[in-house]
C-alpha positions as CSV (number, residue, x, y, z in Angstrom):
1,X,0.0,0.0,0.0
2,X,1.0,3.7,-0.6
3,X,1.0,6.7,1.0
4,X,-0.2,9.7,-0.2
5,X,0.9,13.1,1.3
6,X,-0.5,16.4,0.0
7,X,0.4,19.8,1.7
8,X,-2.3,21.5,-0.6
9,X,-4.1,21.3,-3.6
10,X,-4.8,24.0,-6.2
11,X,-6.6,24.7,-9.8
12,X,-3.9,24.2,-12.4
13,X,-3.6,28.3,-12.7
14,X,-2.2,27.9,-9.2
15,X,-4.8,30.5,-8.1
16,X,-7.3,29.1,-5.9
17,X,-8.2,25.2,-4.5
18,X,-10.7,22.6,-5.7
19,X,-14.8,23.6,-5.6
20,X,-16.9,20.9,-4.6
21,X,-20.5,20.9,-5.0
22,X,-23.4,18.7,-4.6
23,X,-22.7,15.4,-2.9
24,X,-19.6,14.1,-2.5
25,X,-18.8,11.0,-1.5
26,X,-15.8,8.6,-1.0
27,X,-15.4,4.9,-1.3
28,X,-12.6,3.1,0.2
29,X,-12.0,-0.8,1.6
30,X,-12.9,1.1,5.3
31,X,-16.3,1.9,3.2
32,X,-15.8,5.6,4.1
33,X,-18.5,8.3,3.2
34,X,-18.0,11.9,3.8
35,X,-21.3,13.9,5.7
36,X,-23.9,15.0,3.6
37,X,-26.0,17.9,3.7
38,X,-25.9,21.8,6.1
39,X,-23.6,21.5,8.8
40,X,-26.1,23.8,10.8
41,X,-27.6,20.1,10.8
42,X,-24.8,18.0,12.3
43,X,-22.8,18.3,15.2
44,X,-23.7,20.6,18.7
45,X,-27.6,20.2,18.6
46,X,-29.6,19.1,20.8
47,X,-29.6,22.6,22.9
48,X,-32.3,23.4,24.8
49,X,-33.2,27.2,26.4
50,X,-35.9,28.2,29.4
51,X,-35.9,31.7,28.5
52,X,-38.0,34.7,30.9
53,X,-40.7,34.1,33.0
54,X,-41.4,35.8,36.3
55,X,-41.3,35.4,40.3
56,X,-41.5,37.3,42.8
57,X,-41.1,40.5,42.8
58,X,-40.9,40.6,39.1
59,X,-40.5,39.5,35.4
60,X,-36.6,37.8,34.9
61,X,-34.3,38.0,32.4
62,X,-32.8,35.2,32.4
63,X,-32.3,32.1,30.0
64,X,-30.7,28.8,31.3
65,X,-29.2,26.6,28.4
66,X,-29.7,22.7,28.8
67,X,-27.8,19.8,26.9
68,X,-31.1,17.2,26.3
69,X,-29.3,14.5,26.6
70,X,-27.9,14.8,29.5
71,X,-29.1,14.8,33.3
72,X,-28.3,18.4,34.9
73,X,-29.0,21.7,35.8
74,X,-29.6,25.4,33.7
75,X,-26.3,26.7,32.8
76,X,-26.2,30.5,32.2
77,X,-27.1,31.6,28.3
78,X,-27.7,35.5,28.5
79,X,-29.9,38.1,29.0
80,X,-33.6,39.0,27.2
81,X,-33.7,42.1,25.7
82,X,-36.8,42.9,26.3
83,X,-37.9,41.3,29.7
84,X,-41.0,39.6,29.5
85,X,-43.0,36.0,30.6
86,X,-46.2,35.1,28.8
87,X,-44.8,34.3,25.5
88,X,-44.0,31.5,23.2
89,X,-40.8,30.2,21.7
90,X,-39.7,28.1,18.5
91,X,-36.5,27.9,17.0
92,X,-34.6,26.5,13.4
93,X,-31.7,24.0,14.0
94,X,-29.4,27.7,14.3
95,X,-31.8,30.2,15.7
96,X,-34.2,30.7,18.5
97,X,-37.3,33.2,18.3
98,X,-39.9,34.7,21.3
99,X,-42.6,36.2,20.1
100,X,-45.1,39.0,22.0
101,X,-45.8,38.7,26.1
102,X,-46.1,40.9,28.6
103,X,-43.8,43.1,30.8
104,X,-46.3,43.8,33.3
105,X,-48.6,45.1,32.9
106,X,-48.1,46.1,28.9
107,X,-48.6,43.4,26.6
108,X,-46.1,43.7,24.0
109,X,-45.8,43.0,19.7
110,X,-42.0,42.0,20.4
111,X,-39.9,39.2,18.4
112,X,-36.8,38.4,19.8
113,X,-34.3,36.0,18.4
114,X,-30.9,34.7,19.2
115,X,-28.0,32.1,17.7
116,X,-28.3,29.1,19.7
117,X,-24.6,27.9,19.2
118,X,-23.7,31.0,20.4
119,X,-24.0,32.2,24.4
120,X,-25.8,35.9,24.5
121,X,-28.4,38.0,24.7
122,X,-31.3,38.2,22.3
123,X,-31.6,40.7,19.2
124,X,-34.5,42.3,17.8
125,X,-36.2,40.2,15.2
126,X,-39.8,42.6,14.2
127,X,-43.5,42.7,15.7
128,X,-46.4,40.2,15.4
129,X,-49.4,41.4,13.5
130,X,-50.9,42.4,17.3
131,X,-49.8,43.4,20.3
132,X,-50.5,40.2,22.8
133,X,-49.7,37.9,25.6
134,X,-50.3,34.3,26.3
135,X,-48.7,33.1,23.1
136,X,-48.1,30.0,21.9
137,X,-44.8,28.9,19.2
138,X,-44.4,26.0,16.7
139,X,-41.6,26.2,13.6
140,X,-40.3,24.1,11.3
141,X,-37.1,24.6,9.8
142,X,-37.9,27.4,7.8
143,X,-41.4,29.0,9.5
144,X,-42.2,30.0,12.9
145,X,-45.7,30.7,14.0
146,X,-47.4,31.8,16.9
147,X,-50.9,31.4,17.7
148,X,-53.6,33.1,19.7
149,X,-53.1,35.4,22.7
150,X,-54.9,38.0,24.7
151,X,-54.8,41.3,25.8
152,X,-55.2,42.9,29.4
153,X,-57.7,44.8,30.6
154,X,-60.3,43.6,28.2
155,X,-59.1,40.2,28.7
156,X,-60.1,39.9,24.9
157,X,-58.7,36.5,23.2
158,X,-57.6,36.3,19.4
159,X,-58.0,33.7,16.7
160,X,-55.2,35.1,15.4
161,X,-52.2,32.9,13.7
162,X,-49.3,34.7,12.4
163,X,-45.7,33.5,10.7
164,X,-42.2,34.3,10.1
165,X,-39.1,33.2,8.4
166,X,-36.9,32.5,10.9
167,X,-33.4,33.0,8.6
168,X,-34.8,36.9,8.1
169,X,-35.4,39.6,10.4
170,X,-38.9,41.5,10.0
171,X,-42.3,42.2,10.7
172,X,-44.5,39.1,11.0
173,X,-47.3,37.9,8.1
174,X,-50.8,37.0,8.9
175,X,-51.2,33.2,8.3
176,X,-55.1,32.5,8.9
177,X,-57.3,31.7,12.2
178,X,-57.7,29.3,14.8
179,X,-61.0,26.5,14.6
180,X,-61.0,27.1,18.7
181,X,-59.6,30.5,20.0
182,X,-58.0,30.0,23.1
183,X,-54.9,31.3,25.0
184,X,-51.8,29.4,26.5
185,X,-52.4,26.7,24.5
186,X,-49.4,23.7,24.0
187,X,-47.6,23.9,20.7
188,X,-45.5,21.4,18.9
189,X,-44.9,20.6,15.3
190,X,-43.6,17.4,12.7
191,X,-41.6,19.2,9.8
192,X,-45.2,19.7,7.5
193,X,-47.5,19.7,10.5
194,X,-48.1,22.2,13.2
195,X,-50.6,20.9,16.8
196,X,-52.3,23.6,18.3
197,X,-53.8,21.9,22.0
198,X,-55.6,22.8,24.8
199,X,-55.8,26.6,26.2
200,X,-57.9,28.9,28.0
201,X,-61.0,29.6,25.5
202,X,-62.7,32.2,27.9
203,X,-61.9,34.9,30.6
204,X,-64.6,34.0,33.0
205,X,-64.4,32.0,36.5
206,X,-63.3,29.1,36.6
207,X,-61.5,29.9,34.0
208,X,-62.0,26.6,31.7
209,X,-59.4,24.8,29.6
210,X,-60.5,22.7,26.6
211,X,-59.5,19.2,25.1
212,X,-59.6,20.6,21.3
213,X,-56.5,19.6,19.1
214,X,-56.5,21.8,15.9
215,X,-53.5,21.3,13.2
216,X,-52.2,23.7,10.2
217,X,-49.6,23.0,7.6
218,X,-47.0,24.9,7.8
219,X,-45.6,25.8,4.5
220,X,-49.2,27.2,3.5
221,X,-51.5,29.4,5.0
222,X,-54.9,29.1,6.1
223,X,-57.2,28.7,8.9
224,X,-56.6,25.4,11.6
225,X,-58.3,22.3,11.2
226,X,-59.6,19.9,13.8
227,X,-57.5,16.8,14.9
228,X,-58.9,15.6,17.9
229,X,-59.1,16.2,21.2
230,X,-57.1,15.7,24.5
231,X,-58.1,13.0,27.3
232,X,-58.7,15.6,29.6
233,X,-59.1,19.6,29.9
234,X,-55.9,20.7,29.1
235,X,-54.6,24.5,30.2
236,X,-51.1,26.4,31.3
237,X,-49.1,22.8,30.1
238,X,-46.9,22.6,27.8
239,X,-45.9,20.4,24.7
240,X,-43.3,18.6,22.6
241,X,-42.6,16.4,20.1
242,X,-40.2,14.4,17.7
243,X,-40.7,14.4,14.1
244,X,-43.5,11.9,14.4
245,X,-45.2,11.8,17.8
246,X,-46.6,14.9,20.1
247,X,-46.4,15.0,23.8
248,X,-49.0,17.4,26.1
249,X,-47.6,18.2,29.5
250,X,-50.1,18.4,32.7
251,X,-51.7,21.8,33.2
252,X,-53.7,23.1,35.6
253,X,-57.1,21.4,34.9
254,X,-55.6,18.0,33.7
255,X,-53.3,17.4,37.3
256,X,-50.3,15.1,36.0
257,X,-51.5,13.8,32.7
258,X,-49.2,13.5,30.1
259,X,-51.2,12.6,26.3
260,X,-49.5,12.3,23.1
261,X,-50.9,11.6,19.7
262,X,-49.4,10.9,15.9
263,X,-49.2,13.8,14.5
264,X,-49.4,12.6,10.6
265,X,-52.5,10.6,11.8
266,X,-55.3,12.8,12.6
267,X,-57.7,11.6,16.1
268,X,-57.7,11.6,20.2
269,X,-54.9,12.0,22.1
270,X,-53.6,8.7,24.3
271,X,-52.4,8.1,27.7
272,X,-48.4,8.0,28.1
273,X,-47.8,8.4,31.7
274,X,-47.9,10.9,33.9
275,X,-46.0,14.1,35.6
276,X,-43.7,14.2,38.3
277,X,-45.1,17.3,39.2
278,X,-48.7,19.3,37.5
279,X,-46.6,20.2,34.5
280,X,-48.6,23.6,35.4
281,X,-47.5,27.6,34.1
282,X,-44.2,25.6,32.6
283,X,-42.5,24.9,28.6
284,X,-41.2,22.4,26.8
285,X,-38.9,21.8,24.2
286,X,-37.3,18.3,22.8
287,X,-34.5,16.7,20.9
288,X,-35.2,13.9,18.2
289,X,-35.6,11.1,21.6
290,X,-35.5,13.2,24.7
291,X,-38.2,15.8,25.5
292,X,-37.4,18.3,28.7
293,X,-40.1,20.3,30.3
294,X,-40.8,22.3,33.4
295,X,-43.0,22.3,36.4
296,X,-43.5,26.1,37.5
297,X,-46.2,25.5,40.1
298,X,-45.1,28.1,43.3
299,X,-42.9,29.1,41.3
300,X,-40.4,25.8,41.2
301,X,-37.0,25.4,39.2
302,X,-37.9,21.6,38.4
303,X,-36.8,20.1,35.2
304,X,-38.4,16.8,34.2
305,X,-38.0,14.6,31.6
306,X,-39.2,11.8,29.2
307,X,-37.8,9.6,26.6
308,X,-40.4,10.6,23.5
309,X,-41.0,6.6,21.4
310,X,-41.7,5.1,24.9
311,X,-44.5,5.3,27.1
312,X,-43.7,5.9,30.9
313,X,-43.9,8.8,34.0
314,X,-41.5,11.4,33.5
315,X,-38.2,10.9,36.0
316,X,-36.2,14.2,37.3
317,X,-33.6,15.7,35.0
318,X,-32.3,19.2,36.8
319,X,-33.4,21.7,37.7
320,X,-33.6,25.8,36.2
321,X,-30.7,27.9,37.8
322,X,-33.4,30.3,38.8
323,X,-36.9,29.3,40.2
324,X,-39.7,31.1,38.1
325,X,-43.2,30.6,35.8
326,X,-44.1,31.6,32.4
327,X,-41.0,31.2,30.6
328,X,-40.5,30.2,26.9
329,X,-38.4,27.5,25.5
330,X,-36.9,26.2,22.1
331,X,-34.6,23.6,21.1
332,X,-31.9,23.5,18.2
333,X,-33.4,19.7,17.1
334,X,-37.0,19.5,17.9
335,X,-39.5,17.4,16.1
336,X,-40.5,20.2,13.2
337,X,-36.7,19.9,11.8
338,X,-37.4,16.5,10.5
């Protein structure tokens, strides 16, 4: 056998070096390929960020990082710009977005957005279409959308649905309307398919939640469809997913519950296990096997976890450097990125 040495390689003008394009591959006795495809897709993911929220005696800045598949606690990420809980979050495999909230007692239009390879604050992105609070995220790999939200003092609740590209910076498009309007519903998302679940529907005591599931595709717009509906009222939980199956997280009218469904297939949600905690005022976010979520009752830093293609109660995974409720999270490898 020979060796081959080669300090550099250049075009036969000696002015620049080879330009590959297109898949490249490499066949050898070891059976040796070289990767395919964006390196934004390989290597570093599976990120996860708890971003905002609030405790007493105020709204926090704060957003703890997490690796998802690994048992521990928040690790320091950075600031929000603008300080604010109520909100939702989505994210690309590169770059995380927050959209509208509240920093008490305004509700706010704000997008936010930040690199998640890269430790920092977060940048200004644009405004949804309204100025609201309660929202709830989903994205694929190229769209982020946030539905529904309110607005204090009228305590109105919108149908609204709005989208952005999350590569660009700017002022979010209207995409179409909810079948239910409600307000801190659980989001999660399959790379065509977006789950709208649960939520508050109505300001007016006891406060209800609902068991609707509605769906949208993402890369059109329109108005949601029905999918089903949850085993139990479902509000103030949270949701993930992988690429194929959707996971609903407590809330404060369904005690410990945890329901998933299919999210290609369309019909009721199914038992999985259940809570550590209530699951209740938290988030959510996932890698391909591993989904992470939060129980914010009181105000508590606890970080559970559950393996997504299994069925089982959610163990202990770590807990948020700083106690609080109402944050948002995202994750670099979440079910919408395929």
């Amino acid at each position: 056998m020979s060796d081959i040495k080669v300090n550099n390689i250049q075009s036969l003008s000696g002015t620049n070096g080879p330009e590959i394009s297109g898949t490249v591959e490499m066949n050898s006795n070891g059976a040796m390929a070289l990767p395919r495809g964006d390196t934004a897709y390989r290597g570093s993911r599976g990120t996860g960020i708890f971003a905002g929220g609030r405790t007493s005696p105020g709204l926090k800045e704060r957003m703890d990082k997490f690796t998802i598949s690994t048992l521990g606690n928040g690790l320091d990420f950075g600031n929000l710009t603008t300080v604010t809980s109520e909100f939702g979050g989505c994210a690309s495999s590169t770059r995380g977005i927050f959209m509208g909230g509240e920093t008490f007692p305004t509700n706010i239009n704000t997008i936010q957005y930040l690199t998640i390879s890269q430790l920092g604050n977060t940048f200004d992105f644009g405004d949804l279409t309204l100025t609201r609070r309660g929202t709830s995220c989903l994205s694929n790999n190229i769209r982020g959308i946030c539905t529904g939200g309110s607005i204090a003092p009228t305590l109105t609740i919108f149908d609204t649905i709005d989208y952005v590209t999350i590569a660009t910076t700017g002022n979010a498009s209207s995409f179409g309307s909810l079948v239910d309007t409600s307000v801190y519903s659980s989001n999660c998302a399959s790379s065509t398919r977006g789950i709208i679940a649960g939520g508050v529907p109505a300001y007016s005591s006891p406060y209800p939640g609902t068991n609707v599931i509605q769906y949208l595709t993402i890369a059109t717009t329109g108005d949601a469809q029905d999918f089903g509906n949850l085993s139990t009222l479902h509000k103030e939980g949270s949701s993930a997913s992988s690429s194929t199956r959707g996971l609903f997280f407590g809330g404060s009218t369904s005690g410990n519950v945890i329901d998933y469904i299919t999210i290609a297939s369309l019909g009721d949600a199914i038992d999985f296990g259940d809570c550590v905690n209530g699951c209740v005022l938290g988030s959510a976010c996932s890698s391909p096997t591993r989904a992470i979520f939060s129980d914010m009752t009181n105000d508590s830093d606890s970080i559970s976890y559950v393996t997504i293609n299994t069925l089982g109660n959610a163990q202990d995974f770590g807990d948020l450097d700083l106690a609080r409720n109402q944050t948002a999270a995202c994750s670099d490898s979440h079910g919408g990125l395929g």
